[in-house]
Phi, psi and omega in degrees: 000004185281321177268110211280004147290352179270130184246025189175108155279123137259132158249113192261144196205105159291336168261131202260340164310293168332284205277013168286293199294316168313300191284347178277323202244020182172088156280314196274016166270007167220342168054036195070005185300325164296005168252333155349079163327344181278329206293174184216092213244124185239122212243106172175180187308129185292302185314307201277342181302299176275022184267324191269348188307133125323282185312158223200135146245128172275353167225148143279172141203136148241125150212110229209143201319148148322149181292107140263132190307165173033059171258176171285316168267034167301334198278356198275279179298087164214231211206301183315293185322312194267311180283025179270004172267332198274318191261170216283152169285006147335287216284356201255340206280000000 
């Protein structure tokens, strides 16, 4: 949200707690960004997210657990995962 050519933010979150709490008790680590009108705060599995996304992004970012095997974000690190961004969501299942 510092830039202000950027014209639509999603922010994908599994936990809807986390950032409820994040938003109450530690404003200056969001800096108001969840009020932000461009933002978009969608609460749910990043993996069942990019299988199903309609929307096309032009940047990613992450930041998501280290890969530990069976860890909760293993399924992140995978090939599947990072080319459901270049492909249709058809096309990944």
């Amino acid at each position: 949200v510092k830039y202000h050519a950027v014209e639509e933010i999603t922010m994908l979150d599994i936990d809807h707690k986390l950032i409820e709490i994040c938003g109450q008790h530690l404003p200056e680590w969001h800096g108001g960004a969840y009020a932000d009108p461009r933002v978009t705060l969608i609460f749910a599995d990043a993996l069942d997210f990019v299988r199903n996304a309609a929307a096309r992004f032009d940047l990613v970012l992450m930041d998501i657990n280290d890969p530990v095997p069976r860890g909760p974000a293993a399924l992140i690190y995978t090939r599947e995962f990072f080319q459901s961004f270049t492909t249709s969501p058809t096309s990944i299942r």
